[in-house]
FITIDREN-697541 format. One record per residue (C-alpha): x, y, z; residue in one letter. Coordinates in pm, 1 decimal. Example, Ala and Ser with C-alpha at 12.3 -4.5 7.8 and 13.67 -1.06 7.14 Angstrom:
2
NODE        x        y        z residuo
NODE   1230.0   -450.0    780.0       a
NODE   1367.0   -106.0    714.0       s
# end
This chain:
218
NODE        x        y        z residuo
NODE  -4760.2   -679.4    526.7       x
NODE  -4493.3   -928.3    676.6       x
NODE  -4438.7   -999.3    246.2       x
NODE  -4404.2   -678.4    177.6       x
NODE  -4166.0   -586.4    470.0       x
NODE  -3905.0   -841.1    362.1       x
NODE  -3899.1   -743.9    -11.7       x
NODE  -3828.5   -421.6    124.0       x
NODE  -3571.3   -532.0    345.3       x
NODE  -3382.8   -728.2     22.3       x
NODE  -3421.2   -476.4   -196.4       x
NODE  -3219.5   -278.2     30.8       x
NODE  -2946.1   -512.6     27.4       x
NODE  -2912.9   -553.0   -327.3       x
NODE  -2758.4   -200.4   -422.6       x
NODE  -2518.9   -300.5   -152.2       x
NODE  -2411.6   -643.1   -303.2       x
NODE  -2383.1   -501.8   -637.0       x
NODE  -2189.7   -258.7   -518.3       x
NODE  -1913.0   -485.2   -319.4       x
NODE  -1912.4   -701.1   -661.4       x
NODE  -1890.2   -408.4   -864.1       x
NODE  -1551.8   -326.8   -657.0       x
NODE  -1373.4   -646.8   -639.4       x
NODE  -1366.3   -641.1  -1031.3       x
NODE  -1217.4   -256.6   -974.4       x
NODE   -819.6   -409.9   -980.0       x
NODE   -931.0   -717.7  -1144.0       x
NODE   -754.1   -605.8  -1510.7       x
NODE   -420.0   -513.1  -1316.3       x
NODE   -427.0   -847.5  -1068.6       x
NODE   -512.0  -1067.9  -1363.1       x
NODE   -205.8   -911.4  -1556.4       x
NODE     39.9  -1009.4  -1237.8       x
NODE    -99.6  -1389.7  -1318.3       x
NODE     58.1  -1328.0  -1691.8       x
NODE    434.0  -1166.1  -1533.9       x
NODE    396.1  -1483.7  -1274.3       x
NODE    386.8  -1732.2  -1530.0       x
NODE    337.7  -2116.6  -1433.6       x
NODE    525.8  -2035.0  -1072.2       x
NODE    529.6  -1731.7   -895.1       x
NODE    811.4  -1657.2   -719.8       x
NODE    797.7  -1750.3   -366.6       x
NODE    960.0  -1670.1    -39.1       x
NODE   1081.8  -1364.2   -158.8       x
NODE   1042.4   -988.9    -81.4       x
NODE    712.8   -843.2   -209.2       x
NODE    638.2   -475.9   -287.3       x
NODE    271.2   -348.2   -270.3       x
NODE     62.2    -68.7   -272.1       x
NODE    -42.0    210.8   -481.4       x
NODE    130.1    387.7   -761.8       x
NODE    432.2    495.5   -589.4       x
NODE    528.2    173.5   -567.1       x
NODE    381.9     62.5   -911.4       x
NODE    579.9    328.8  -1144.4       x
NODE    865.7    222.7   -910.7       x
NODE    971.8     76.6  -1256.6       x
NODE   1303.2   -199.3  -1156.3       x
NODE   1307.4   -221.8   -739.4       x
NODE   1468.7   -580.1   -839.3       x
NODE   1777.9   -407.6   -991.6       x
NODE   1775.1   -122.2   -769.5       x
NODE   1848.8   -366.4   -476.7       x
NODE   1997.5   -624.2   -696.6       x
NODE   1813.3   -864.9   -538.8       x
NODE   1613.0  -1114.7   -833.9       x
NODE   1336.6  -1194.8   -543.6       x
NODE   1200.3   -866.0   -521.5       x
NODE    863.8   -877.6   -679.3       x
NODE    668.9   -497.3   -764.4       x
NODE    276.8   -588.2   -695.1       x
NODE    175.7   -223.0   -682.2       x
NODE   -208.5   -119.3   -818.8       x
NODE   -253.2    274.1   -884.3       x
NODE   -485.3    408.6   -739.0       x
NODE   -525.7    154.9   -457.8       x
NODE   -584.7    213.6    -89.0       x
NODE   -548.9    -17.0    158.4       x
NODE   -880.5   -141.0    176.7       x
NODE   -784.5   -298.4   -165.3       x
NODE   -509.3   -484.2    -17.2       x
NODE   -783.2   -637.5    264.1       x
NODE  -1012.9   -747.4    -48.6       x
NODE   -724.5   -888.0   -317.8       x
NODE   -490.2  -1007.0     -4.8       x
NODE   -486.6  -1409.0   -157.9       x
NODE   -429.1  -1274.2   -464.3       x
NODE   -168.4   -962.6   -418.9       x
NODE    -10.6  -1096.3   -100.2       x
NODE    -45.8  -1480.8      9.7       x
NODE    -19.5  -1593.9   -349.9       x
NODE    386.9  -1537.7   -298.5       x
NODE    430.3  -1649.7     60.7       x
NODE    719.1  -1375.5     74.1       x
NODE    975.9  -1371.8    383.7       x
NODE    934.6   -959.3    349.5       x
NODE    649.5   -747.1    264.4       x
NODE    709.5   -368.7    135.0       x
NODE    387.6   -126.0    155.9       x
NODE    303.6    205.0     76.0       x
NODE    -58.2    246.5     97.6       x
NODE   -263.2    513.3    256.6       x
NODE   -188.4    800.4     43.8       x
NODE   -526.6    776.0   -128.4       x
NODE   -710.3    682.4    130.5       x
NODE   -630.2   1029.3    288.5       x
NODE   -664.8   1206.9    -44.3       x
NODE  -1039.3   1060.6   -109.0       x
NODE  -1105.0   1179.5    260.6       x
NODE  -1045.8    910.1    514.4       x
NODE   -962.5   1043.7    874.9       x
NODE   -635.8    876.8   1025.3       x
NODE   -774.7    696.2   1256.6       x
NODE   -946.6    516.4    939.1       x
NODE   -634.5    472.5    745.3       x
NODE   -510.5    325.7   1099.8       x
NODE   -757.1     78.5   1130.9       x
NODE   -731.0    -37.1    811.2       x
NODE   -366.6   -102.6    792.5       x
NODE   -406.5   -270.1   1152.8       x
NODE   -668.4   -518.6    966.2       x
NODE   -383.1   -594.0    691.7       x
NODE   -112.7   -661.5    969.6       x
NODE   -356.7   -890.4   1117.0       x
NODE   -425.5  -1052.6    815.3       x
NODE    -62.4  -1080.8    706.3       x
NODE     25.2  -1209.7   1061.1       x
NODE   -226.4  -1438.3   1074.8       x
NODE   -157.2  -1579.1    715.5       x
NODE    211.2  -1518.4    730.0       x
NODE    373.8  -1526.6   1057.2       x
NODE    711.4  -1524.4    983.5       x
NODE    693.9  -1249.6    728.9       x
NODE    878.2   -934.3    776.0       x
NODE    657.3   -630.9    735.4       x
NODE    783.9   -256.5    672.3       x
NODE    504.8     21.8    629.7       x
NODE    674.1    301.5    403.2       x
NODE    534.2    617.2    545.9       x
NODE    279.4    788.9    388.1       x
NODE    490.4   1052.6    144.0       x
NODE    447.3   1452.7    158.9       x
NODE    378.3   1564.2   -179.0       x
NODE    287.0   1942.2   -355.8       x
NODE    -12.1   1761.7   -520.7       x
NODE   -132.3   1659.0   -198.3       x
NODE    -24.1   1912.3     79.4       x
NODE   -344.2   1998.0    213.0       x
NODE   -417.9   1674.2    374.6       x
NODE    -23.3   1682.1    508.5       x
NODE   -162.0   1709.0    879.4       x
NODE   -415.7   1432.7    833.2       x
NODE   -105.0   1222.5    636.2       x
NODE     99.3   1280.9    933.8       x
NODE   -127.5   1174.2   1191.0       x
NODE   -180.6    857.3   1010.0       x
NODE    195.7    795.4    998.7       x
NODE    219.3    856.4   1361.7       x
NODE    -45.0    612.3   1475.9       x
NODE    126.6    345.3   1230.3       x
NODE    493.8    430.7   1322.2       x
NODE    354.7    403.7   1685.3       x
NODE    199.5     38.1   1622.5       x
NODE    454.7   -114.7   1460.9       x
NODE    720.2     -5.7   1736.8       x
NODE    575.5   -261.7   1956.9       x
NODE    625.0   -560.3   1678.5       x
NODE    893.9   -735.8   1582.5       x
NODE   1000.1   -803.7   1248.1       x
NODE    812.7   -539.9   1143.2       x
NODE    875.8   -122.7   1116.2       x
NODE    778.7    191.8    994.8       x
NODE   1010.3    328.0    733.9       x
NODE   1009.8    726.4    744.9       x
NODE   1086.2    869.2    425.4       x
NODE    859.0   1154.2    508.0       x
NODE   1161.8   1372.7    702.2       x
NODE   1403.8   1325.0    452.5       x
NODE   1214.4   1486.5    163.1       x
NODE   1133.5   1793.0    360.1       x
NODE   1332.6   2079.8    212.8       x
NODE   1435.2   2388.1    392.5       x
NODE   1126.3   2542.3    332.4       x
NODE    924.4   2319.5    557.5       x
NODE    754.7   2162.7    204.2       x
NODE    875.1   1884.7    -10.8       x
NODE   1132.9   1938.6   -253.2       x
NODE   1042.8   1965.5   -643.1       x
NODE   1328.3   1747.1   -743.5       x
NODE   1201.0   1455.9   -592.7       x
NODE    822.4   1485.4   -843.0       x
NODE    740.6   1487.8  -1185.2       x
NODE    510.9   1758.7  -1330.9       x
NODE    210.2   1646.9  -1128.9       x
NODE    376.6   1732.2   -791.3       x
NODE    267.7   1340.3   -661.8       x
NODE    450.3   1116.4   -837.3       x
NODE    837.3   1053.9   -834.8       x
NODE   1115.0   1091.9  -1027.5       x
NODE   1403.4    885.2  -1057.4       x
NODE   1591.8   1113.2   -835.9       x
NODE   1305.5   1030.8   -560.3       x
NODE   1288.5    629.6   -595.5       x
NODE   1687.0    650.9   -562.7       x
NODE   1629.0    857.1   -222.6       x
NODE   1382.8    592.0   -118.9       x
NODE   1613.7    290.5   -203.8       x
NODE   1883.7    424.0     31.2       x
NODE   1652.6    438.1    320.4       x
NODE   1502.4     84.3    232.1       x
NODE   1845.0    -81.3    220.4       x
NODE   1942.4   -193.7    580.3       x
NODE   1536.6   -369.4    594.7       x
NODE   1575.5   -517.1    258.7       x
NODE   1926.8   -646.5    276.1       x
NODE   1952.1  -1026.5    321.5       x
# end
């Protein structure tokens, strides 16, 4: 019986491990392709930008700050959780003095509460801290977006809780871009999407890069 309890008992677990395997190879394809842009030496000690596809299709943030040491690290599709699993490989691999991240979005979209998306970033800044000590860290605010406004309260709560954190850290802040692409109506304006209404135009990275400037200046 005491046999027969125990297989039970691993069996359960083995769905479980297959599963967490099954993730970590999720981003594999798109961290193993960062290992081919790095070359023999990745770039250290400079400012790293993370995250999901907003900051992925940001397509040159290097020339948009004309700064050569900014690296783009972002994974579509990503939530922060996938910054906790691939953090050696998507963060501490490039020891960078600044760390850019927009994350979250998904997380909210796939139905994570805020205090979730909260706890979760909290682990990264740990992690980062911990790791990284002297690293700058700036949390780019969770974005309103057409494609996504009916989680804009739960989006919002999220940025609140994070914006609230990081006020009590230093050399670290919240970067609202979330007020600034509020139109008259209350709701986002078109001109800063494409046709999907959640990713952003040219016009919409150039917004962004003016509100970045004074943390990534050097």
């Amino acid at each position: 019986m005491k046999i027969q309890k125990n297989i039970f008992i691993l069996l359960l677990f083995i769905p479980f491990t297959s599963f967490a395997q099954e993730y970590q190879k999720i981003w594999q394809t798109e961290i193993d392709a960062f290992d081919i842009l790095n070359g023999e030496a990745p770039l250290q000690e400079g400012i790293l930008f993370t995250g999901s596809s907003s900051i992925r299709f940001w397509i040159d943030p290097a020339k948009d700050f004309n700064n050569p040491k900014i690296l783009n690290r972002g994974f579509g599709g990503s939530q922060i959780i996938d910054l906790i699993e691939n953090f050696d490989q998507v963060i501490l691999k490039y020891h960078p003095k600044k760390i850019v991240i927009y994350s979250g979005d998904n997380d909210v979209e796939v139905g994570k509460s805020a205090e979730i998306v909260f706890g979760d970033f909290c682990t990264l800044y740990g992690m980062i801290k911990a790791k990284l000590p002297n690293a700058e860290v700036y949390y780019i605010a969770i974005k309103p977006s057409l494609n996504r406004w009916a989680k804009v309260l739960e989006m919002k709560k999220a940025n609140t809780m994070i914006n609230e954190f990081l006020n009590y850290k230093q050399n670290s802040a919240y970067v609202d871009i979330f007020s600034p692409m509020i139109g008259v109506s209350g709701k986002p304006e078109k001109k800063w999407f494409i046709e999907d209404g959640l990713h952003m135009t040219a016009e919409g990275y150039q917004l962004w890069a003016e509100i970045l400037a004074p943390y990534i200046s050097e």
